[in-house]
N, CA and C of each residue as an Amber inpcrd file, in Angstrom:
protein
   621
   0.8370000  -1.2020000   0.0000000   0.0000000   0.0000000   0.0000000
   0.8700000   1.2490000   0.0000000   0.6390000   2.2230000  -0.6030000
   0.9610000   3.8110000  -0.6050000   1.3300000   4.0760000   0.7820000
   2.1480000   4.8730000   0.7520000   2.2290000   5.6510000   2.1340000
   1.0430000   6.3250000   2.4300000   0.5810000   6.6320000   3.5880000
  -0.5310000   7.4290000   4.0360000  -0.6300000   9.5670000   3.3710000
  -1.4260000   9.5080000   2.7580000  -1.4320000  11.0030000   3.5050000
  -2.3390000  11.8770000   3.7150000  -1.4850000  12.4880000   4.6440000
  -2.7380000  12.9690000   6.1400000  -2.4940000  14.2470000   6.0990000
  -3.5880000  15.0810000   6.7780000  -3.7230000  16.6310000   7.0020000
  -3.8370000  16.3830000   8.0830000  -2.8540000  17.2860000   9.2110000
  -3.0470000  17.7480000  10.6600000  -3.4200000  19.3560000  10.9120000
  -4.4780000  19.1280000  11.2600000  -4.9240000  21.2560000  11.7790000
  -4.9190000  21.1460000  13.0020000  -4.8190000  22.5010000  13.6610000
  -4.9490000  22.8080000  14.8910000  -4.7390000  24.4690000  15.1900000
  -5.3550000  24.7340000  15.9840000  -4.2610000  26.3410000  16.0100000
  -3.6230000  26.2210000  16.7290000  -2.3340000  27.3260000  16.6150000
  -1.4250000  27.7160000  17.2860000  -1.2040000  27.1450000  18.6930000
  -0.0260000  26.5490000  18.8080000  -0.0630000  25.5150000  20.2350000
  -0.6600000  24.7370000  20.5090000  -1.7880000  23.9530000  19.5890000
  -1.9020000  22.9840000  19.3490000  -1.1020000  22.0380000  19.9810000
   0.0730000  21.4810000  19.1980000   0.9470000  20.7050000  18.8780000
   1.2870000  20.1180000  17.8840000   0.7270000  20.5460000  16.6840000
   0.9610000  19.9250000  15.1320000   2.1880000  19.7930000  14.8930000
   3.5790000  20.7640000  15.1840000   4.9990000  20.2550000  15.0080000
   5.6100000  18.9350000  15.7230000   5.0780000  18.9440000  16.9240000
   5.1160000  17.4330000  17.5360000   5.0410000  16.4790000  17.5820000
   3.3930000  16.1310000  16.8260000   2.8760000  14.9320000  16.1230000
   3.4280000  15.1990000  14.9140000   3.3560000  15.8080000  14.1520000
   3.7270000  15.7330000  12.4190000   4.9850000  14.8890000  12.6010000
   5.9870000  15.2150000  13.6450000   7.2610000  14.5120000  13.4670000
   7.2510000  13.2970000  13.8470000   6.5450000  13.2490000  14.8090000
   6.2520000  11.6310000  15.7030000   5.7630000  10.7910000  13.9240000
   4.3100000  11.3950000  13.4530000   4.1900000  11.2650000  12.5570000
   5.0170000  10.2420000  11.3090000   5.7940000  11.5880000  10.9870000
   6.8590000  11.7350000  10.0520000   7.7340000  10.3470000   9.9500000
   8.5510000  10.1730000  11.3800000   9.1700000   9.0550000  12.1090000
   8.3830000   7.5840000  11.9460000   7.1550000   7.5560000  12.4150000
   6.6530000   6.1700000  12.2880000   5.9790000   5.9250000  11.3540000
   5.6570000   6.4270000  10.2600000   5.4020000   5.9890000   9.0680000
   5.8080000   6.5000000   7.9750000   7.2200000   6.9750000   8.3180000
   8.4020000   7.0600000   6.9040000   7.5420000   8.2560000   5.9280000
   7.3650000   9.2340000   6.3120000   6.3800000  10.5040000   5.2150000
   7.2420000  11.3500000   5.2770000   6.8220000  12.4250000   4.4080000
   7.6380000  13.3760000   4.7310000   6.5670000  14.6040000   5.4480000
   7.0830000  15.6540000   5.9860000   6.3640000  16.5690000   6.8960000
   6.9000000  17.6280000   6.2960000   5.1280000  17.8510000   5.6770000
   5.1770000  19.1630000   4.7080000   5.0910000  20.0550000   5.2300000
   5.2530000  21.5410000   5.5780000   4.9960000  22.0060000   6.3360000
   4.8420000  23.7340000   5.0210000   4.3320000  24.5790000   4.8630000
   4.1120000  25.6760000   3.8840000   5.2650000  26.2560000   4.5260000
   5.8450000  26.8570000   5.8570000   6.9860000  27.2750000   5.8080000
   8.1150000  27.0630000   5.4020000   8.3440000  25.8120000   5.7380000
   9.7700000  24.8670000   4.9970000   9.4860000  24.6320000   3.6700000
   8.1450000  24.5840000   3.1240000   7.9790000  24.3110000   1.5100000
   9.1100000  26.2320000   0.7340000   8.0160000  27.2510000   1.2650000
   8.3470000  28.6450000   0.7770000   9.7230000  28.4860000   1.2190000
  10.3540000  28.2650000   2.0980000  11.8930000  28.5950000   2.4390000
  12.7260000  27.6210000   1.2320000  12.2430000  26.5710000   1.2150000
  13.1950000  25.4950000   0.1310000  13.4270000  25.6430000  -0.8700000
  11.9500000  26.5740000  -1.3550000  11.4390000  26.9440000  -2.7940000
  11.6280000  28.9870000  -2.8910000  12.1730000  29.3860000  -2.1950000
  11.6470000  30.8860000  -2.0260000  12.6410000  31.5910000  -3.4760000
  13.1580000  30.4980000  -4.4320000  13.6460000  31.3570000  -5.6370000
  12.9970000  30.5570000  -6.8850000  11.9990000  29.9810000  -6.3460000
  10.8310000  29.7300000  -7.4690000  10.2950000  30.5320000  -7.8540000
  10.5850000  30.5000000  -9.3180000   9.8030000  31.3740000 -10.2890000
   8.3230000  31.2510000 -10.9020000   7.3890000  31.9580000 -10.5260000
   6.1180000  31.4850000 -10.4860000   5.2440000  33.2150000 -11.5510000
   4.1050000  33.0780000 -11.8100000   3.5130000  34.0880000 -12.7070000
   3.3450000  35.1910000 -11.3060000   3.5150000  34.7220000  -9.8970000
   2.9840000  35.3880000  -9.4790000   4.1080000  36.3610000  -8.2830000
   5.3720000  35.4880000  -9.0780000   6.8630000  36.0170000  -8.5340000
   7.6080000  34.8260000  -7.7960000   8.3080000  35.5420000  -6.8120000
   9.2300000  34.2210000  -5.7970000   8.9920000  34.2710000  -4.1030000
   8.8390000  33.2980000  -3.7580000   8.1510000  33.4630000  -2.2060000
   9.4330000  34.5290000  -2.0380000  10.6550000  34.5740000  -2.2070000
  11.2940000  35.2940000  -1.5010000  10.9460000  36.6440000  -1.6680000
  10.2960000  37.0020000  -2.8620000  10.1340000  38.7070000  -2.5140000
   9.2770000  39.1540000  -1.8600000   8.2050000  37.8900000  -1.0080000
   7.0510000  38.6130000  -0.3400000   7.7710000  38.1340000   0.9050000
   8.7350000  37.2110000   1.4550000   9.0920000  36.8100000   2.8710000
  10.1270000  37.7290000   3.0810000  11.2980000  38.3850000   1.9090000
  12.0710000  39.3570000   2.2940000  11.2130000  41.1310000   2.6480000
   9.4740000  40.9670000   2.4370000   9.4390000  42.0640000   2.7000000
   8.2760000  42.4410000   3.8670000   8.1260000  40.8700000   4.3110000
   7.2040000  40.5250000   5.1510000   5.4990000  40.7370000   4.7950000
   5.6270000  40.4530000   3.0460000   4.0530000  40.6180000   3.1980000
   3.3310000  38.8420000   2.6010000   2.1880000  39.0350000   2.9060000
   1.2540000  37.8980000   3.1160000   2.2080000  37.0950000   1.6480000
   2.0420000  35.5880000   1.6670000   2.7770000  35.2840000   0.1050000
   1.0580000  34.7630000  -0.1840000   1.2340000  35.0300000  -1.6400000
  -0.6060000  34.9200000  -1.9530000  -1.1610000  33.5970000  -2.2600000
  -1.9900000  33.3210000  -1.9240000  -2.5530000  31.6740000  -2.1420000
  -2.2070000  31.0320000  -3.2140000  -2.0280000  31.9530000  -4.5990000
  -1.9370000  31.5100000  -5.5550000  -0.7100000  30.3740000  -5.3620000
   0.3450000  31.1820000  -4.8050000   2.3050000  31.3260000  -5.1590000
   1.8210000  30.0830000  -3.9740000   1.8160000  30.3380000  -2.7360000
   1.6090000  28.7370000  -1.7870000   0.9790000  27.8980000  -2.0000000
  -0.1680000  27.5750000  -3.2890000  -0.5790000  26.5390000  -3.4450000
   0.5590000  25.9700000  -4.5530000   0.9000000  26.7590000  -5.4020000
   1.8230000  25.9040000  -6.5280000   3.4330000  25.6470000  -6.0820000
   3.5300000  26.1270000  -4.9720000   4.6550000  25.3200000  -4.1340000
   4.1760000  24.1960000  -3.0660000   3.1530000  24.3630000  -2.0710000
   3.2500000  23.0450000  -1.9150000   2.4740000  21.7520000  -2.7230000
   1.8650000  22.2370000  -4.0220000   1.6940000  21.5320000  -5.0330000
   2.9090000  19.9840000  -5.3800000   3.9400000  21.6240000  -5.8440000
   5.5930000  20.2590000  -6.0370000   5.8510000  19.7560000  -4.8830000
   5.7170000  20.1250000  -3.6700000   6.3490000  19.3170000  -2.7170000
   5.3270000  18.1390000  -2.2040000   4.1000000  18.0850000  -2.5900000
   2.9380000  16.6750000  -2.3880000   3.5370000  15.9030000  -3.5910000
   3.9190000  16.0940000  -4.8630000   4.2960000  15.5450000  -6.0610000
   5.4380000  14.9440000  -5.8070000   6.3110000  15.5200000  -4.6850000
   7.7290000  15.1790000  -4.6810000   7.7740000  13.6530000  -3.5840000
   6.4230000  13.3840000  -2.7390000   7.2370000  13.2270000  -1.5610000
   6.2560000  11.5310000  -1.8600000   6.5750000  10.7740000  -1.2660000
   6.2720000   9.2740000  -1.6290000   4.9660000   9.0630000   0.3680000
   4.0020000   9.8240000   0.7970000   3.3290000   9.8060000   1.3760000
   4.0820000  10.9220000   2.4180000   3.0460000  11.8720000   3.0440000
   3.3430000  13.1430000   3.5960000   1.8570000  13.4050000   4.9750000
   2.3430000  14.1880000   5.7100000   1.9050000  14.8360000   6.8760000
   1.7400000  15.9820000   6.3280000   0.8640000  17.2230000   6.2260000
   0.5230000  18.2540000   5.9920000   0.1830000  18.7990000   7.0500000
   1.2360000  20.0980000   7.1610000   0.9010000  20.7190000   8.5840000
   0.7370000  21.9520000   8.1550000   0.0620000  23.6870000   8.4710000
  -0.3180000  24.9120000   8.4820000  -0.4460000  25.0900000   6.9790000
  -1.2270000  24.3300000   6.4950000  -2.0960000  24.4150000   5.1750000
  -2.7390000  22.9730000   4.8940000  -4.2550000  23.6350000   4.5520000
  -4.8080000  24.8610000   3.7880000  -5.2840000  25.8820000   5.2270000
  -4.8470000  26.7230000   4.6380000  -5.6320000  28.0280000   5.9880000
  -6.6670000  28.3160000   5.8020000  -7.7540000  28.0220000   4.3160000
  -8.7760000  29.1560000   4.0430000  -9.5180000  28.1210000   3.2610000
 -10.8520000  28.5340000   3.1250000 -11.7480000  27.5850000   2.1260000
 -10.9780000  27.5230000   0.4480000 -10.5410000  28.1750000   0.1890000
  -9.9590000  28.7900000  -1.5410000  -8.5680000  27.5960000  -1.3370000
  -8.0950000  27.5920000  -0.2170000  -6.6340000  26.3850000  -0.3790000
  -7.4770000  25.3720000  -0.0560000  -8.6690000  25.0960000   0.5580000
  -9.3020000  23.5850000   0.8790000  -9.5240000  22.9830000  -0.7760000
 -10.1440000  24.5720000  -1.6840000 -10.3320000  23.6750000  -2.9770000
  -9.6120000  23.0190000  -3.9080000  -8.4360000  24.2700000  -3.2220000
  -7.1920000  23.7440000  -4.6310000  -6.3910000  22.5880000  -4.0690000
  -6.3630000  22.3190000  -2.2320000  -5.8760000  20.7470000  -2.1430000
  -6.5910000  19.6260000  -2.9240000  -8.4160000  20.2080000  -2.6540000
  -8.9670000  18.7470000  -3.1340000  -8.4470000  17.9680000  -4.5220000
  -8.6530000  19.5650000  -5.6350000  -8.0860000  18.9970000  -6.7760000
  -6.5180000  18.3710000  -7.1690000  -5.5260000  18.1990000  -6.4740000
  -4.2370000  18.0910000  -6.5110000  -3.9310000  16.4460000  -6.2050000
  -4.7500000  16.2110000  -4.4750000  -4.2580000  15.2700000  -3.7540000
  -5.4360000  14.8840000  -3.0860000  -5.4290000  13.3130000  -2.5780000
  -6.8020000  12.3360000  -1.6580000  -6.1510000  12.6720000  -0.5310000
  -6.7760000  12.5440000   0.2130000  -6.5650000  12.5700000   1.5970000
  -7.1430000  11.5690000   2.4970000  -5.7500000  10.4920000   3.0240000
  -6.8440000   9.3130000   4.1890000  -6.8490000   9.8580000   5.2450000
  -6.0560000  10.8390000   5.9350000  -6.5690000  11.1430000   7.4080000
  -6.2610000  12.5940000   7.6340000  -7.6980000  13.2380000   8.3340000
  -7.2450000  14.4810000   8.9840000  -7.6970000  14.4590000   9.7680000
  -6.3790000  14.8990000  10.4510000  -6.2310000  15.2040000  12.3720000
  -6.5430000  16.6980000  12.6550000  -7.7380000  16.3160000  13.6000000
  -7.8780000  17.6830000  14.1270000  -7.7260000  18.0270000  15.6730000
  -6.5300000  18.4540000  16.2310000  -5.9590000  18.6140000  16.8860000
  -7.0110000  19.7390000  18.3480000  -8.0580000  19.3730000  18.9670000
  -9.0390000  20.0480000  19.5220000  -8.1590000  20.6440000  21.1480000
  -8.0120000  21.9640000  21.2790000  -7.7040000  22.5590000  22.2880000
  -8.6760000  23.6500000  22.8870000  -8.6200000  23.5660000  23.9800000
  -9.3260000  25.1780000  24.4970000  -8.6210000  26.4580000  24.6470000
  -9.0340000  27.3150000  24.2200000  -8.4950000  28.2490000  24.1620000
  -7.7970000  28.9940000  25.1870000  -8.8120000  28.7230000  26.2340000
  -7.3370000  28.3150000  27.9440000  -6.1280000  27.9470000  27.6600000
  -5.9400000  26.7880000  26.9820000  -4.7230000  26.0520000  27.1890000
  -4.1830000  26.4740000  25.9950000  -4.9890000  26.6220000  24.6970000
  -3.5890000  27.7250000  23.8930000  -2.8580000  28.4890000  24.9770000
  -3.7140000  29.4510000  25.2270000  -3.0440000  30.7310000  25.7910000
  -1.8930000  30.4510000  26.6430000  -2.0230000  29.2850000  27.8060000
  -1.3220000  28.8700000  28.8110000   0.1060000  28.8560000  28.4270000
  -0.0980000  27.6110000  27.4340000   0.8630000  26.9850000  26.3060000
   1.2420000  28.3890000  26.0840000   1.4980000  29.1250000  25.0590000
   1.7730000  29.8020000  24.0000000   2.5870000  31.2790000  24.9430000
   1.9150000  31.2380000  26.0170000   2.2140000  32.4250000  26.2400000
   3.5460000  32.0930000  27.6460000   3.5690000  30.9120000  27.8930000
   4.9330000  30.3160000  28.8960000   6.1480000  29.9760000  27.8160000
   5.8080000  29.6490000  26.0600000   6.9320000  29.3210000  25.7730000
   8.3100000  30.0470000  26.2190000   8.9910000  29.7340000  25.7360000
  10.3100000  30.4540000  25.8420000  11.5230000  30.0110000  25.0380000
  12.5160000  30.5530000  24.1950000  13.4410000  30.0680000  22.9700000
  14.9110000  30.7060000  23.9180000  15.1950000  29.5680000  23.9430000
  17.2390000  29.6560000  23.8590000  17.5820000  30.9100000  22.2480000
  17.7990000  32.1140000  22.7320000  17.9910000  32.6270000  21.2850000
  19.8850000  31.7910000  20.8060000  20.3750000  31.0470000  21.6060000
  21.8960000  30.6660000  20.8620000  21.5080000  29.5640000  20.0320000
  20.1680000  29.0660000  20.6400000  20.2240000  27.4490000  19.7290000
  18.8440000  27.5250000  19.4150000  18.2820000  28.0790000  19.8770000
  17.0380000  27.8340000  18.9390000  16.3270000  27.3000000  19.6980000
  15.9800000  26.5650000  20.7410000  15.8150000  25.1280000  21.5070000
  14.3560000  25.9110000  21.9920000  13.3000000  25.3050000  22.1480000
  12.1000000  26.2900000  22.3470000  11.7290000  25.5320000  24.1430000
  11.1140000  25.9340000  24.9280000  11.6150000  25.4830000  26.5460000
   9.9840000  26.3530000  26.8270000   9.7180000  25.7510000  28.0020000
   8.3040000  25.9880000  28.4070000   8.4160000  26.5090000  30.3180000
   7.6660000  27.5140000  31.0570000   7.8170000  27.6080000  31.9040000
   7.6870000  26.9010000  33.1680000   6.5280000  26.6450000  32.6680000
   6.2470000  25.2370000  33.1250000   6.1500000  24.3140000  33.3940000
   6.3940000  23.5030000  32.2290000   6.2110000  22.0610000  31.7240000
   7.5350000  21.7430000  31.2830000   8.5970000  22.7450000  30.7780000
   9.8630000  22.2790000  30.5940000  10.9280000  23.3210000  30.5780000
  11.2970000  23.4680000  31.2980000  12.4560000  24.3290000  31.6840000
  14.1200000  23.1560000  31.5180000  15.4490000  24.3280000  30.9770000
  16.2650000  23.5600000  31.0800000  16.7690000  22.9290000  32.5300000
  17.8790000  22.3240000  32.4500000  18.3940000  22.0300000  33.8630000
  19.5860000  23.1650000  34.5090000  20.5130000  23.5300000  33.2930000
  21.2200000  24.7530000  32.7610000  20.8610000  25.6480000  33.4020000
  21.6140000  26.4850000  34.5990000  20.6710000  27.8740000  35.0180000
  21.2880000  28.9350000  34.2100000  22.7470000  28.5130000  33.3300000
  22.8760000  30.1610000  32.1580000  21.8320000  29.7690000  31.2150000
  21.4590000  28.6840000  30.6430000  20.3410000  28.6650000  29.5960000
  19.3070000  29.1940000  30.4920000  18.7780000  29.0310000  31.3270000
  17.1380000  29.1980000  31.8280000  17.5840000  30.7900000  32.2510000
  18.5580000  31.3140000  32.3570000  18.8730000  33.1370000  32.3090000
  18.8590000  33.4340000  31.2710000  18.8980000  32.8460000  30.1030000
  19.4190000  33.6180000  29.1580000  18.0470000  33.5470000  28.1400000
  16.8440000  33.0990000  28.3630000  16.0450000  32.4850000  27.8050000
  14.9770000  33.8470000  27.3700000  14.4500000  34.0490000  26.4930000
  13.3460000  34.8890000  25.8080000  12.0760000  34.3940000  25.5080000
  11.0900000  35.3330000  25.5680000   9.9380000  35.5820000  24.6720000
   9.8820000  36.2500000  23.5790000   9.1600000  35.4620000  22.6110000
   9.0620000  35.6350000  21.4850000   7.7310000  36.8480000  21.5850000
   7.9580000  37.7540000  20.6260000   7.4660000  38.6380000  20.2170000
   5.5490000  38.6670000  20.4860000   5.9610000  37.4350000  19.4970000
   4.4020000  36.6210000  18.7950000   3.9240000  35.9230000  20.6470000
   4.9150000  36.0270000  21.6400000   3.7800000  34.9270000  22.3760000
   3.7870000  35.5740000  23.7010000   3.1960000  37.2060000  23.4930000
   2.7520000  37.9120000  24.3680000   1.2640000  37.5590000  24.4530000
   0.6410000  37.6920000  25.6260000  -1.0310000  37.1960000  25.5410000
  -1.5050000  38.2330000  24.4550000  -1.4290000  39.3420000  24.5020000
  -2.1230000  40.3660000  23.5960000  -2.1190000  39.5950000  21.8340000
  -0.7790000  39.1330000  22.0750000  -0.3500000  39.0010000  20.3440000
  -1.2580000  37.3780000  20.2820000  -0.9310000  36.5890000  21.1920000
  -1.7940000  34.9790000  20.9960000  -2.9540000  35.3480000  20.9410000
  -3.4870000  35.8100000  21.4220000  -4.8820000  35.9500000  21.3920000
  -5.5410000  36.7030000  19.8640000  -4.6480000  37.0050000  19.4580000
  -5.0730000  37.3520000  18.4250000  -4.6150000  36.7640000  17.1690000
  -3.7950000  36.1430000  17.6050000  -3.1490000  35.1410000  16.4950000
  -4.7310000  34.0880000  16.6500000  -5.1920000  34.0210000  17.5810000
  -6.2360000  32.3650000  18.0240000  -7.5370000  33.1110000  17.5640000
  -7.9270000  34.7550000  17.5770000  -8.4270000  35.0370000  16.9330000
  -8.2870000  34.5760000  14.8540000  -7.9000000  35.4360000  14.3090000
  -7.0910000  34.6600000  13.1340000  -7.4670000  33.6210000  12.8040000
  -7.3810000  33.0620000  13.9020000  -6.9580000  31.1480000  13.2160000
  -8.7640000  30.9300000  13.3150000  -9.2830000  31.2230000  14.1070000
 -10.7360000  31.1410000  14.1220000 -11.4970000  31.8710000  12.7490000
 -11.1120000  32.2090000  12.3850000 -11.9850000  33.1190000  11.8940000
 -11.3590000  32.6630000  10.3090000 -10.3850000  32.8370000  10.0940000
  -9.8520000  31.6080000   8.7940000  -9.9770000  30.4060000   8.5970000
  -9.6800000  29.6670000   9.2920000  -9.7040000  28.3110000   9.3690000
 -10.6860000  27.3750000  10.1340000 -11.5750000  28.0580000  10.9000000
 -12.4660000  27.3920000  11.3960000 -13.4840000  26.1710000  10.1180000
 -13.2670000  27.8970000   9.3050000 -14.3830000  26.9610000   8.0680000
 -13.4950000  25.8390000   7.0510000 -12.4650000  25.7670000   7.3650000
 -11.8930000  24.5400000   6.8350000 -11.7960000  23.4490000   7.9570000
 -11.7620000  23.1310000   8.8560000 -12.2580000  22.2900000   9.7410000
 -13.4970000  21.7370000   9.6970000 -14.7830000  22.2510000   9.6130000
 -16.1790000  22.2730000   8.8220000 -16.2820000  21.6420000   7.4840000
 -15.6290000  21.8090000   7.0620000 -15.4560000  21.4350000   5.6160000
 -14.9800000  19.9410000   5.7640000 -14.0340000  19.4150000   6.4150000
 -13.7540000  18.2220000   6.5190000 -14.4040000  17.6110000   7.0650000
 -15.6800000  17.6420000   8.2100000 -15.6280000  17.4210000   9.0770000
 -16.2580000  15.8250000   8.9680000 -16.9950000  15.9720000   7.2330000
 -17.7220000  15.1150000   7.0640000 -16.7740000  14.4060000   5.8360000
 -15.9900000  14.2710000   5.7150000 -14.6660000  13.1380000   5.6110000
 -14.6110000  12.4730000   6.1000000 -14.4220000  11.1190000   5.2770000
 -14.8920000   9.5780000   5.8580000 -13.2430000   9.7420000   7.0000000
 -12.0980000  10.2730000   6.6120000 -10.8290000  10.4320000   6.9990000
 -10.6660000  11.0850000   8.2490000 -11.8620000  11.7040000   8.6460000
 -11.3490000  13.3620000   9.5280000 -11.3060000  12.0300000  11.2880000
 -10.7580000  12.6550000  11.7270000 -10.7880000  12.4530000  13.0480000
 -10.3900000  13.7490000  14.4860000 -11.1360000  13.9270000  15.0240000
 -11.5250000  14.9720000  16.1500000 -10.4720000  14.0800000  17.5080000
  -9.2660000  14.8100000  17.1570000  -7.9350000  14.1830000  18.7320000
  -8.2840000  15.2270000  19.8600000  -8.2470000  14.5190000  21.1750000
  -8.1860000  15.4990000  22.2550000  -7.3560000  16.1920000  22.1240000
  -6.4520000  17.1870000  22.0720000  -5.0570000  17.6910000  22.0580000
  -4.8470000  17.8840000  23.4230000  -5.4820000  17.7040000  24.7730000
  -5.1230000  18.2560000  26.2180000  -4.4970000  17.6580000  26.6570000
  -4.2260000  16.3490000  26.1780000  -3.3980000  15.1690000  27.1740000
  -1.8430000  15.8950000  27.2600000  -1.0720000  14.9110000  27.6230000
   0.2360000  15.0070000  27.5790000   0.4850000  14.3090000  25.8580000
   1.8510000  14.6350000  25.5900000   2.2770000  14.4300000  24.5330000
   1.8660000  13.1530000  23.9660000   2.2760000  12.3580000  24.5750000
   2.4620000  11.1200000  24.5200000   0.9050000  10.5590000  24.2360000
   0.3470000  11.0100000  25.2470000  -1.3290000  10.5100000  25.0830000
  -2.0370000  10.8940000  23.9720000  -1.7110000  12.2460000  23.8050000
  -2.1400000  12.8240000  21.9080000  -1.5880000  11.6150000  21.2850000
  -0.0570000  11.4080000  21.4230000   0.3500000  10.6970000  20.0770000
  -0.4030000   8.8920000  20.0580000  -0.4250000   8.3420000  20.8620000
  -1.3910000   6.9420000  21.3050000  -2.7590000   7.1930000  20.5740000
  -3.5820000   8.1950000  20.4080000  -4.4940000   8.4890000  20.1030000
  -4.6520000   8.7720000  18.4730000  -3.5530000   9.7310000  18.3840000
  -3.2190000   9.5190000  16.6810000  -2.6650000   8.7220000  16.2010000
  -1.7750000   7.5910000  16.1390000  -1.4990000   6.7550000  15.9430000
  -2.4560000   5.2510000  15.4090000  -3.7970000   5.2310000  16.9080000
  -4.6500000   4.0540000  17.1150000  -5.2000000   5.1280000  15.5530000
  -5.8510000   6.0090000  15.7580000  -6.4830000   6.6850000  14.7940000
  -6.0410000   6.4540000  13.2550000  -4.8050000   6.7880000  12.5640000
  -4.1060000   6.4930000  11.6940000  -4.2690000   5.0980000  11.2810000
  -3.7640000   4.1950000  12.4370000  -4.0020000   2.7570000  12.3490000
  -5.3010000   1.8830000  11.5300000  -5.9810000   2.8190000  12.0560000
  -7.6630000   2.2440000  11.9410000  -8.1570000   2.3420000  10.3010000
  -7.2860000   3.8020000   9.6910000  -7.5740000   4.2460000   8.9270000
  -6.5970000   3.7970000   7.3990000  -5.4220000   3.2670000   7.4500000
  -4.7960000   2.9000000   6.8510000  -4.1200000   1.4500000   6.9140000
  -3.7260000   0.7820000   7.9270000  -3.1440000  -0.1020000   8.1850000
  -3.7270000  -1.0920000   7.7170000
């Protein structure tokens, strides 16, 4: 049989980078992701230009230019995880026509626990390493001094990012919902318990 491939949504803090990789790992896909597609591709020449001239100037890159990049990268990849696309009903249509879809994960959080999540992260700016106040702090006390908030994960700014994501993407969630494929994951557990859950889920659906 084909490799699986699956759409994971969720908003923001979710955990879609988490599972996509768990993902990724146990059933050999690749993990598409529209950021890493535009960064791989950002000197693709397209009618509608190159992701790089809208990411070097920070404006929106247009549905058109992100559907015909991660177009090649579903074409490229021998079964895939799709993570932060489609955002909008207009990318739900142009996936349908491209690619089938056996499973989408919908990653269900409360908006409590975005916020919780999102707004304790914290990034090592030397390595990148992303660390939680909470739930995961280093052991390192110059790393856990030296540690930042990101711009984006002030409550003012999440909350409006979770605004956003509601108000775009809600109606692509709707849209699937009645997909023989879709499946509704708790996202509150611990990691591990999400991934047991997507996994049995996946299982059911492909195996």
């Amino acid at each position: 049989m084909a490799q699986p491939q699956i759409l994971i949504v969720g908003a923001p803090g979710a955990g879609k980078g988490t599972q996509s990789s768990n993902i990724a790992e146990e059933y050999g896909v690749e993990h598409v992701t529209t950021g890493d597609a535009l960064r791989a591709n950002k000197d693709t020449e397209t009618e509608y230009g190159t992701p790089r001239e809208y990411m070097e100037t920070g404006e929106l890159v247009p549905d058109e230019l992100v559907n015909e990049i991660v177009r090649e990268a579903l074409e490229s990849a021998d079964g895939y995880v799709l993570d932060g696309y489609p955002r909008n009903e207009s990318q739900v249509e142009y996936l349908e026509g491209i690619t089938d879809l056996d499973v989408i994960l919908y990653l269900d959080v409360a908006e409590e626990e975005l916020v919780h999540r999102l707004t304790g992260r914290r990034v090592d700016p030397e390595t990148g390493e992303n660390y939680h106040t909470e739930f995961d702090m280093p052991d390192d006390e110059a790393v856990r001094e030296r540690l930042v908030q990101r711009d984006d994960d002030t409550e003012d700014t999440v909350k409006e990012r979770l605004r956003v994501f509601e108000e775009n993407t809600a109606p692509v969630i709707e849209h699937y919902e009645d997909h023989a494929g879709f499946v509704r994951i708790d996202g509150e557990g611990s990691p591990d318990e999400v991934w047991a859950d997507i996994e049995a889920a996946i299982d059911e659906r492909v195996r």
